[in-house]
N, C-alpha and C positions, 0 to 999 in steps of 0.2 A: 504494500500500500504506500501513495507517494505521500511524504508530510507534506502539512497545509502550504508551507512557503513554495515546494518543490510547484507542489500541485499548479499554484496562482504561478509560478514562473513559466511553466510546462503553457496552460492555457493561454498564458498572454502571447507567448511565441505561437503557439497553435491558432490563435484568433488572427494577427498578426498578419500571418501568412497564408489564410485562405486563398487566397487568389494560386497562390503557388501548388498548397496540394489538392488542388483541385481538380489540379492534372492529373493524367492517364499515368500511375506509377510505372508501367509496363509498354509503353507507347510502342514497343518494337512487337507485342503478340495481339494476335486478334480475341483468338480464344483464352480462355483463363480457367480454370481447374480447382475447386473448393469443395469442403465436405460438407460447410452448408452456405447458401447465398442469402442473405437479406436485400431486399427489393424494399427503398423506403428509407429516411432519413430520420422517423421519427422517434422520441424519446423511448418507445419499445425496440426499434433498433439495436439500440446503444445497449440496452440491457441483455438483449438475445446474443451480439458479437460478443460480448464481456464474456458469458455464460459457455457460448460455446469454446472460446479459445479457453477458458479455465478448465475445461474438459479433454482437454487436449487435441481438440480439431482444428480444422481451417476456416476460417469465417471470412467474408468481405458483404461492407455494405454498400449496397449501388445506389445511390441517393441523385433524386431526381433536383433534389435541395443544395445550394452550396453551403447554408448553416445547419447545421446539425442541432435536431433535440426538436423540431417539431414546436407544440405549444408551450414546451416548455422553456424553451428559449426565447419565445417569439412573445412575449410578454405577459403569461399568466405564473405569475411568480406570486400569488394569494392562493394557494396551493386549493382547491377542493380534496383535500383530504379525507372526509365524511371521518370515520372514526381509527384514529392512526395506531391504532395497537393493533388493527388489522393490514399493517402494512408492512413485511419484510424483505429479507433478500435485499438486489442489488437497489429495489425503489426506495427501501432503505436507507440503505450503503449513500444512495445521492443526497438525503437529505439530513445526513451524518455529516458529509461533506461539507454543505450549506453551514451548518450550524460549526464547524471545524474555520471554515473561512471568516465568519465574522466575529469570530472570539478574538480577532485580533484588531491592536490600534487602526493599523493601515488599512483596514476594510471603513472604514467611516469618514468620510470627507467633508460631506455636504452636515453631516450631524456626529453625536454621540452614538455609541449602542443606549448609554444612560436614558438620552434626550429619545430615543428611538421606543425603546420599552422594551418587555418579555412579551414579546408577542408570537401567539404560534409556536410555543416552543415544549418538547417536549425532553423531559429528564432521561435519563439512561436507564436502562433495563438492568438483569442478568445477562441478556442476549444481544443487545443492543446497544449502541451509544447513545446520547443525545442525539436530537434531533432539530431542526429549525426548518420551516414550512413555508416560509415567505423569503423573496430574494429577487434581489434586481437580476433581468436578463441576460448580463453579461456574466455576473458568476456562473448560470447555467451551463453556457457556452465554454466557459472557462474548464469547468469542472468535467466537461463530456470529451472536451477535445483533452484534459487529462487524462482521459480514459481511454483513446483512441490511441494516444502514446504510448501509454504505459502497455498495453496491451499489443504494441505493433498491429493494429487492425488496417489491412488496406480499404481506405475509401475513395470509393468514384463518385464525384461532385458533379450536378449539371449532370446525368446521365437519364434519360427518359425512355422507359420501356416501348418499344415497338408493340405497341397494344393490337393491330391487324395481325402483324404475322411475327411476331417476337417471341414466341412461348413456342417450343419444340415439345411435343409430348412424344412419350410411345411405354406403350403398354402399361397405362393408365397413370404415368408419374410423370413427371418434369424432369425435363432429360438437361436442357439449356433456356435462355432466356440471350433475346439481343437488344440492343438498345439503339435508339436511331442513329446513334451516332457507329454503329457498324462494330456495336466490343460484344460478343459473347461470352457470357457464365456458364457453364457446365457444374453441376453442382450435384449430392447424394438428396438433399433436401432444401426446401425451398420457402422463408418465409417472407409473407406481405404483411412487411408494418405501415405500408400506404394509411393515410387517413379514407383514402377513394378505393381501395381493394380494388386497383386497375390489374394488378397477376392473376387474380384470383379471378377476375372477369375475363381475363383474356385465355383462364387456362380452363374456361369450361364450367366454373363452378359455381353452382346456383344460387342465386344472391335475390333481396328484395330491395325496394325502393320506395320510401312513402311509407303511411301509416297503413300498416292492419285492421281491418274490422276488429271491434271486438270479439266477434263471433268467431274465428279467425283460431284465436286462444283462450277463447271463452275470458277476457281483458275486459277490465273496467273503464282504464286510463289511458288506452292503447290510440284508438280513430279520434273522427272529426271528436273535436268538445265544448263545440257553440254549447252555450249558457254556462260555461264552468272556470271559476276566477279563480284565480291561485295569485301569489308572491302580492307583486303592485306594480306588476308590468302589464294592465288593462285600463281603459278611462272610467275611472269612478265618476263621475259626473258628465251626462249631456254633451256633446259636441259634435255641432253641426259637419257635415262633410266636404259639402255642397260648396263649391266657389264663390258663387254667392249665397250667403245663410237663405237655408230655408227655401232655394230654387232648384228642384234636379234638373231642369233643364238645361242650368249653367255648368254642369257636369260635377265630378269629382275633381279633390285635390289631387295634387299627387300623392301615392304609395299608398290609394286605395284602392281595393281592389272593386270592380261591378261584379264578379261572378257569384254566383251561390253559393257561402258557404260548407253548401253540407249538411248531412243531419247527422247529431250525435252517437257517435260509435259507428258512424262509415267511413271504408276505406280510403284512400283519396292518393294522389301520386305526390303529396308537397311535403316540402322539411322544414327542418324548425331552421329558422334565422343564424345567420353567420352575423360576422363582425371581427373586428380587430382588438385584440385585449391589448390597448395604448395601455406605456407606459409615459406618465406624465410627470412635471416636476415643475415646482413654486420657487426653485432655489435663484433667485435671480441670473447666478453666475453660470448657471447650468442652463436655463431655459430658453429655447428658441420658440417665439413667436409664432403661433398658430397657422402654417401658411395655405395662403387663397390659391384653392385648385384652379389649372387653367380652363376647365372646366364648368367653373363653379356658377351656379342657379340658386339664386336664393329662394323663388318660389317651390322649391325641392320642402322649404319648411314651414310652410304657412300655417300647417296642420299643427306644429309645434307652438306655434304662438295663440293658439287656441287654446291648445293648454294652461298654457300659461296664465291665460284668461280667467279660467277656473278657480284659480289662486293656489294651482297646486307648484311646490317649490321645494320638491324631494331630488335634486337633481347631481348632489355629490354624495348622495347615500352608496356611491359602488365606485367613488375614489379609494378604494382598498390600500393602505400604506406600504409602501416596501420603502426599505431602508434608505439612510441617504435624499430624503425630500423627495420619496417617489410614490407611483403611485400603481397601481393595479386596476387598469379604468373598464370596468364594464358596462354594458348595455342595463339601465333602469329606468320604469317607467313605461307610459302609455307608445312614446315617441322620443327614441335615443338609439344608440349606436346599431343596437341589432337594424339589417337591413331588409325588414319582413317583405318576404315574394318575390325575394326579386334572384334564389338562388335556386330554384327547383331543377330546372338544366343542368345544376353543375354535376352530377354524378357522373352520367352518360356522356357529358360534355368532351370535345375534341382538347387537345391541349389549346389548343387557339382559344376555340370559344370559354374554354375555362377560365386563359390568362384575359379575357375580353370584361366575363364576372366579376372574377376578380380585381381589377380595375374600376370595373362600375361601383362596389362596396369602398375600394379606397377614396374615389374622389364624395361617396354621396356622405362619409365618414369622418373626408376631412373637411369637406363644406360645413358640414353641422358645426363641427368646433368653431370654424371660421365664423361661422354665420354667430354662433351664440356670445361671440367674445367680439362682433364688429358690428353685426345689424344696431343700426337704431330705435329699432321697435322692440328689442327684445328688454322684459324687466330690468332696469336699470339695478338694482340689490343683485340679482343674478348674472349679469353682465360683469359688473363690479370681479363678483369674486373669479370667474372666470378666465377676466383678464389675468390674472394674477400665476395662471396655467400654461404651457406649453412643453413641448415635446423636448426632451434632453438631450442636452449635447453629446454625451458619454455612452447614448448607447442605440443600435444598431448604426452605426456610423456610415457605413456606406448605399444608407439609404434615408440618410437625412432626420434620423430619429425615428421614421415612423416604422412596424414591425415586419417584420418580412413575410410573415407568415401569417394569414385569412386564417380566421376560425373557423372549420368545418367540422361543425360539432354532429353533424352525420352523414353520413353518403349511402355508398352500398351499405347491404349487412348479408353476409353469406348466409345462406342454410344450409346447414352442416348436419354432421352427425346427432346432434342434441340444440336443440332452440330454447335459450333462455327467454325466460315469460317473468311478469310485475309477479308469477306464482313463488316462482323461486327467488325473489328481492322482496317478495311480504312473508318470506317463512311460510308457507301456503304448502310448497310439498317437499321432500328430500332432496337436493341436488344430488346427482352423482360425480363420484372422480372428480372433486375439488383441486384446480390446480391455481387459486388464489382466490380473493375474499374483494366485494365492494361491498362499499357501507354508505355510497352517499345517496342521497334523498333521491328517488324516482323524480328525473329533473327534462323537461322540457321549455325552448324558448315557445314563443311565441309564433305561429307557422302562417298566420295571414288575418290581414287586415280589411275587414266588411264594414256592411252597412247595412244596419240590425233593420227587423220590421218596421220599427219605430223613427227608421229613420237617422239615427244618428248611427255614429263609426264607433266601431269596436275591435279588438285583439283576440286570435285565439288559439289554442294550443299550449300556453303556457300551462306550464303541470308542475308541481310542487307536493310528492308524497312521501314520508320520512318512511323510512324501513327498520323497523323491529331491531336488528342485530344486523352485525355484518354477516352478509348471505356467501354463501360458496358457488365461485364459477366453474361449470360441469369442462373439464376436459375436453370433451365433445363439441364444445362448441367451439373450438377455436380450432377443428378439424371439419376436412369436408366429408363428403359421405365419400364411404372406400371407391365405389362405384366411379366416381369423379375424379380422383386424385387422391390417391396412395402417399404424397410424400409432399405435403403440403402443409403448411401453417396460416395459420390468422390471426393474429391476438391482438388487431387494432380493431376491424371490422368484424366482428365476431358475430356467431351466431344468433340474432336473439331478434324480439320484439324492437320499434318503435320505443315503444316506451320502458323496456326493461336496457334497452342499448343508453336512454337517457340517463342512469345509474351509473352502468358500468361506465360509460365513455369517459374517465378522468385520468389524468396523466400518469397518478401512481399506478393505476390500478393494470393500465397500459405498458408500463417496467416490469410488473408483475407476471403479468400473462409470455411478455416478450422474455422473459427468463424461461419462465415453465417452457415455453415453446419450445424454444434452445435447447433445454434441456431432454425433453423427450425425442427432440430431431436427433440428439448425437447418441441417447440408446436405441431408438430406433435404427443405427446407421451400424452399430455394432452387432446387432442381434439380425440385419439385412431382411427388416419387416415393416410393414405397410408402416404410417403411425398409427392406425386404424387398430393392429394390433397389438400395441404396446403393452403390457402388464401393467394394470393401476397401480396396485401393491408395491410394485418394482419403483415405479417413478416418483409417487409417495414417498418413499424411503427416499430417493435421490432429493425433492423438493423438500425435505422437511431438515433432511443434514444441510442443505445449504441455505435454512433460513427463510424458507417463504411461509406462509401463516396458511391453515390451510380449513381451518375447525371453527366457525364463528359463534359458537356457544360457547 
């Protein structure tokens, strides 16, 4: 294990020099030779390469990403942790780290740790160190690309699956993978830590999109959920839609939608809202200035000054604190960062059309800032403090502070061997073959924005249901059916519901699963069997010596 100093010197040079290893380490062979391949740059990545090379295999991750770590780098540093004694192993080990890095002077600039608090932190085990839950984006980065070091992991930066004809099968497993840029992997096993499960689409295996009927999985919480308010991201009072109050003739604002909601508990093809988890900062010496998209419409937020009207003024309730005058900024309220309806396409989406999305959520994201910190219509009290906000100088620096990575808090979700359901996250029936534990609340954003009988606009999908204990995730689901692919993984895009994917999808839980996965890839590789037919007993015993939590009673 590297010490904390080595660690921060290791990532600073590793951050440093993205550009450089971002290159082809082997630029002289086409093909490339490993015993297992990760496909995907995301924080389950990083825990699956660790896993495997401590196993004594070959691992490489092919990242379609030049920053590594996924959400976790990319500015959700307010950790959804749901309940953290259900978190082991290496998702662990990283926020050991976290807490290992800020125990020192040099980690504090903009503040104290004094002036900062005990926040998020949790005390050391028998089995465990301390722990720290909250962290600006560049120690993530810091910390992962320590790991990428110490561990010699080759990574391909900037490399995108040839999703038409990229995937080589035969006799039912994954034989190689190429990437448009013309590199093929050959590999014994094969995991998609993708957020989008684009391998797992390309290699045949059956995935869904959109919400399930309840009926579906006999789900309460799952489909459409007009009339059901959760959190206080819906409009509690009246507001007109209408361009001008009170006329539908004059049309809708924008980011309403006309179509028919739906009726509750129907299936429907749309997902819940993406967005960007800004990192922001008040520290004068740190902060740049809000900047005006080229883009930018301010009639994009008319809807929002309607709110405002209402007198409602909850608008820094999800400035979540990270150390150093920062801040963990998410989507809250009727009318805020989430970008409702406007990402259903991304799954299916071509790289183009995706990077096209994508772009349309950055500029309508950073218009809103723009708009809230410069319109002169906007509440003068909230204007005020607003100003006082902007994006930091210190981090993601080569792209102007803002984060490099879109929240896409759902895409595909495979259907696999075993489909987790709200049954197995309310304690409802036994999970099988526990290969790690979530515990956070059955969580949905908000998936589309109508215009109720009555006339006025409203929000819906957001869901908010705590779960009993930390639940156990089935094995099964982060495999596909044998029938499909013999030697494949998933522990980003896992098997499950809608609405039980709304639990699992959190970052630890995602380190978690990307360990287990690694894990049963390189017994699987040794024993020369499907993973379909792995020994639970056997892998158990391998996940419980190295630390992962596996029992949530």
């Amino acid at each position: 294990m590297l010490k904390p100093f080595s660690l921060l010197l290791v990532g600073l040079l590793a951050i440093g020099t993205l550009s450089a290893t971002a290159k082809d380490p082997a630029p002289q062979k086409k093909t490339r030779q490993y015993d297992v391949v990760i496909y995907g740059g995301t924080s389950s990545a990083l825990t699956a390469a660790v896993q495997t090379i401590r196993m004594g295999k070959t691992a490489v991750i092919v990242s379609p990403d030049k920053h590594l770590g996924g959400l976790t780098t990319g500015g959700l540093g307010w950790t959804d942790a749901g309940k953290e004694k259900s978190i082991g192993g290496l998702s662990r080990e990283f926020y050991h780290q976290v807490y290992e890095h800020y125990k020192h002077d040099s980690a504090w600039r903009q503040q104290t740790f004094e002036e900062y608090g005990k926040r998020k932190l949790t005390k050391p085990t028998e089995t465990n160190g301390a722990a720290m839950w909250v962290f600006e984006p560049h120690v993530a980065e810091m910390i992962y690309e320590g790991w990428v070091d110490e561990h010699k992991i080759p990574v391909f930066r900037d490399e995108w699956l040839d999703r038409e004809n990229g995937v080589k099968m035969k006799g039912g497993k994954i034989v190689a993978i190429t990437t448009l840029s013309g590199k093929t992997f050959r590999g014994k096993m094969f995991l998609d830590t993708t957020y989008e499960g684009d391998l797992m689409a390309a290699a045949g295996v059956d995935y869904h999109v959109g919400r399930e009927a309840n009926s579906v999985y006999d789900e309460e919480w799952n489909g459409v959920q007009v009339g059901v308010l959760h959190h206080a991201h819906f409009f509690d009072k009246p507001v007109d839609p209408y361009v001008v109050p009170g006329d539908p003739e004059s049309g809708l604002l924008p980011r309403i939608s006309s179509e028919d909601p739906g009726k509750k508990g129907e299936e429907d093809h749309r997902i819940q809202a993406y967005c960007f988890r800004m990192c922001l900062t008040n520290a004068p010496e740190n902060r740049i200035p809000f900047p005006k998209p080229e883009e930018y419409d301010p009639s994009q937020y008319e809807l929002l000054l309607r709110v405002y009207d209402t007198g409602w003024r909850r608008t820094f309730q999800k400035f979540d604190p990270l150390p150093n005058k920062k801040t963990d900024t998410n989507n809250h309220g009727p009318f805020s960062t989430d970008n409702i309806g406007m990402n259903f396409d991304y799954p299916e989406a071509s790289y183009e059309e995706r990077k096209a999305i994508i772009k349309e959520h950055e500029v309508y994201q950073k218009g809103l800032m723009y708009f809230m910190a410069n319109d002169p219509r906007m509440p003068e009290d909230v204007q005020a403090e607003m100003q006082q906000w902007g994006l930091p100088k210190d981090e993601f620096k080569d792209n102007g502070g803002w984060p490099h990575q879109l929240y896409i808090r759902e895409a595909r979700r495979m259907i696999g061997d075993y489909v987790m359901t709200e049954h197995d996250c309310l304690d409802k029936i036994k999970t099988p073959d526990s290969v790690g534990l979530g515990s956070y609340t059955l969580d949905s954003h908000n998936v589309q924005r109508y215009v109720k009988p009555d006339g006025y606009v409203q929000n819906e999908g957001d869901i908010g249901v705590k779960v009993p204990r930390p639940y156990e995730v089935a094995y099964g689901s982060i495999v596909p059916k044998k029938e499909q692919c013999q030697n494949l993984f998933v522990p980003v895009c896992v098997s499950s519901s809608h609405i039980a994917f709304g639990s699992i999808r959190m970052e630890p839980v995602f380190m978690i699963l990307g360990q287990s996965a690694a894990t049963a890839a390189c017994m699987s590789i040794d024993q020369n069997i499907a993973v379909q037919d792995l020994d639970y007993e056997t892998l158990k015993k391998r996940l419980v010596k190295d630390g992962q939590v596996l029992d949530g009673k």
